[in-house]
MIDREN-395733 format. One record per residue (C-alpha): residue in one letter; residue number from 1; y, z, x. Coordinates in steps of 0.25 Angstrom, whole numbers, plus 5000, padded with zeros to 4 digits. Layout:
% MIDREN-395733
rest: A, nr: NUM, py: Y, pz: Z, px: X $
...
% end
This chain:
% MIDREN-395733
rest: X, nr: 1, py: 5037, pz: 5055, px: 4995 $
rest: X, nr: 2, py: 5038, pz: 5050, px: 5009 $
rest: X, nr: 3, py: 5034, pz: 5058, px: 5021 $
rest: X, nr: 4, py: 5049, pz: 5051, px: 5028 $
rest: X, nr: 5, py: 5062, pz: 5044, px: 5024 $
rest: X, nr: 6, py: 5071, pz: 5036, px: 5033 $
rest: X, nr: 7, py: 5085, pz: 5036, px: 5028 $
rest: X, nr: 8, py: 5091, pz: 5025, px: 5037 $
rest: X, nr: 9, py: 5103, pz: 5014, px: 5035 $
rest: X, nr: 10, py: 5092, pz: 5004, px: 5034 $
rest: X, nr: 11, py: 5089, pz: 5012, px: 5023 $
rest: X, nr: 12, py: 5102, pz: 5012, px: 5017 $
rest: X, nr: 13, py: 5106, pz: 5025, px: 5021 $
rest: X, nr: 14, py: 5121, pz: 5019, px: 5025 $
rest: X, nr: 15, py: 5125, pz: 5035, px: 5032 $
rest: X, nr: 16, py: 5111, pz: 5036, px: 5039 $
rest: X, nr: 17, py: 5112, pz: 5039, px: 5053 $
rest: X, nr: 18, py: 5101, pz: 5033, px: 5061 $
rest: X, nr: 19, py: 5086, pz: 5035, px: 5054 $
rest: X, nr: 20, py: 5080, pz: 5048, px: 5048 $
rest: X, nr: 21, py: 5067, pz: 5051, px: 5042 $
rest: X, nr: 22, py: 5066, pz: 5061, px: 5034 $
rest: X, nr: 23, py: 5053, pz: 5069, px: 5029 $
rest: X, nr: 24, py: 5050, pz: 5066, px: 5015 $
rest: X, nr: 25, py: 5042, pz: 5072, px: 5003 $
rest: X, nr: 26, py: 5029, pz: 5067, px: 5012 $
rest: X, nr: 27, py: 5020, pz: 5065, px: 5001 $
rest: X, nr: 28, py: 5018, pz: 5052, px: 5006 $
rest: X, nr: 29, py: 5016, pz: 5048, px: 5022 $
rest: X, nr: 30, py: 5024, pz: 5036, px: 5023 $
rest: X, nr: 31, py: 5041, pz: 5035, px: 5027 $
rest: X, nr: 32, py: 5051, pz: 5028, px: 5016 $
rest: X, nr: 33, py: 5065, pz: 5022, px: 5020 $
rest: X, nr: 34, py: 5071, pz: 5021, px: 5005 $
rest: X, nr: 35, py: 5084, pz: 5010, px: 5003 $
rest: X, nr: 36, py: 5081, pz: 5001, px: 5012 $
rest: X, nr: 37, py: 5086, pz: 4988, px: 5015 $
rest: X, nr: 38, py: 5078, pz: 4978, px: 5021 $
rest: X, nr: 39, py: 5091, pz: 4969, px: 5025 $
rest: X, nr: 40, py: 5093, pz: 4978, px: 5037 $
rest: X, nr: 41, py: 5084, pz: 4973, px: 5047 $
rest: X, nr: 42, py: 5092, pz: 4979, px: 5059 $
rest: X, nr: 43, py: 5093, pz: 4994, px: 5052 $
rest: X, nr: 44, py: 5080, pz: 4993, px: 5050 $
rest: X, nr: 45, py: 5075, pz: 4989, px: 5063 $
rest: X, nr: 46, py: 5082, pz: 4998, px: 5069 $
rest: X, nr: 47, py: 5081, pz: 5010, px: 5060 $
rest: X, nr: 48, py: 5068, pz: 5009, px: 5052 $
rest: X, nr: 49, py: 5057, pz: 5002, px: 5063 $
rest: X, nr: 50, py: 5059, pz: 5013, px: 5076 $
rest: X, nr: 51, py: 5055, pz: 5023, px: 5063 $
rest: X, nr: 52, py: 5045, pz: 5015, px: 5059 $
rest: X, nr: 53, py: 5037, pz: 5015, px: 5072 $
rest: X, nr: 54, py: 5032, pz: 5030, px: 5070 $
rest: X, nr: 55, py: 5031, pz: 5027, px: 5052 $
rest: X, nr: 56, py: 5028, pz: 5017, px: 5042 $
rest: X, nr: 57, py: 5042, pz: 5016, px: 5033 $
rest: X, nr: 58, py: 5042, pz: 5011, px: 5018 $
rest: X, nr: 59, py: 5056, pz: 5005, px: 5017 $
rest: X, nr: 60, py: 5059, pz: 5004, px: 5002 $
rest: X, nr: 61, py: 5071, pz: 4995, px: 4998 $
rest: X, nr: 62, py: 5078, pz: 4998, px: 4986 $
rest: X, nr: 63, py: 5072, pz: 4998, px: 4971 $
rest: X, nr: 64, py: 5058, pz: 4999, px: 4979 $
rest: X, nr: 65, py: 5050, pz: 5011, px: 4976 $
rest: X, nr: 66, py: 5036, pz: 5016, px: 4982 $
rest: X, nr: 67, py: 5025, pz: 5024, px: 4979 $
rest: X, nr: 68, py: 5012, pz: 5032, px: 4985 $
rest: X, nr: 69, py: 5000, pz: 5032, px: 4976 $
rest: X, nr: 70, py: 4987, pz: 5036, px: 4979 $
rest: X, nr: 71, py: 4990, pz: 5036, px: 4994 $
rest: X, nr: 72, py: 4995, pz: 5022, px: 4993 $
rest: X, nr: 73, py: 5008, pz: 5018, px: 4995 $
rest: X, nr: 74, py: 5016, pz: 5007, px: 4985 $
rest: X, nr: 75, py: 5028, pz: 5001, px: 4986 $
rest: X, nr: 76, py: 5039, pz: 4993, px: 4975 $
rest: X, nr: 77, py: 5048, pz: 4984, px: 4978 $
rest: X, nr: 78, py: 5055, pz: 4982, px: 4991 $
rest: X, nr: 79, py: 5048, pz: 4990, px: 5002 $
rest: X, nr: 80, py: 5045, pz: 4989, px: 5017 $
rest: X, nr: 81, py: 5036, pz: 4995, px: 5026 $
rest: X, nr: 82, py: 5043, pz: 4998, px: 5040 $
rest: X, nr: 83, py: 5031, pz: 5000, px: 5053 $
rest: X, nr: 84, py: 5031, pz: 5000, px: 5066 $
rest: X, nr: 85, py: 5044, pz: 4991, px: 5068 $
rest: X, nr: 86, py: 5040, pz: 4980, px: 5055 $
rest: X, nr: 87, py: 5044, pz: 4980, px: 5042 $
rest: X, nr: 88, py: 5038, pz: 4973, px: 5031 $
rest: X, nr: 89, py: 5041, pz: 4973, px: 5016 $
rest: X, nr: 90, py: 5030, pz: 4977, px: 5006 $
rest: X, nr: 91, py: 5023, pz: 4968, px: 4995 $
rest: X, nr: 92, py: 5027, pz: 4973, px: 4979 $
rest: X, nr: 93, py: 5018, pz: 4983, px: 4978 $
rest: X, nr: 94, py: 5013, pz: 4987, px: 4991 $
rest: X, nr: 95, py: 5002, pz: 4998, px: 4991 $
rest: X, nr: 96, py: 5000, pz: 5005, px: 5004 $
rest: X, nr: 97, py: 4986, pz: 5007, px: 5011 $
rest: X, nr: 98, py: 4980, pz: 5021, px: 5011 $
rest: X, nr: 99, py: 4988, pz: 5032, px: 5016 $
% end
């Protein structure tokens, strides 16, 4: 329910060509990566941080999952939040502040 998805081969899209964002559903006002891999420092650098200068990403690794309740945001299992050129992985269970 995003309002963007990237596809990107740090995202394991292997055909990707560069990095698109797409509009999403928009429900939500926040910009998911699904499928990613957070072994690929380099593609990531490259591919995900300019992105992330203009939006926050959630960057969700496989067998993760994330929800929106109540405004708030709430993550499960491996997930990163991607700003402005930094990267940083989420606790288990990270709720967002008010959106």
């Amino acid at each position: 329910m995003a309002a963007h998805y990237i596809c990107a081969k740090s995202a394991g899209w292997s055909k990707a060509e560069g990095v698109t964002v797409h509009s999403g559903v928009g429900f939500d006002a926040f910009t998911y990566v699904g499928h990613f891999d957070s072994d690929k420092v380099e593609l990531t650098e490259s591919e995900l941080f300019p992105i992330s200068k203009n939006m926050t990403i959630y960057a969700q690794c496989d067998e993760a999952t994330m929800r929106v309740k109540n405004g708030h945001i709430e993550t499960f299992g491996d997930m990163y939040l991607i700003s402005n050129s930094r990267i940083c992985k989420l606790k288990e269970g990270h709720r967002s502040e008010d959106r």
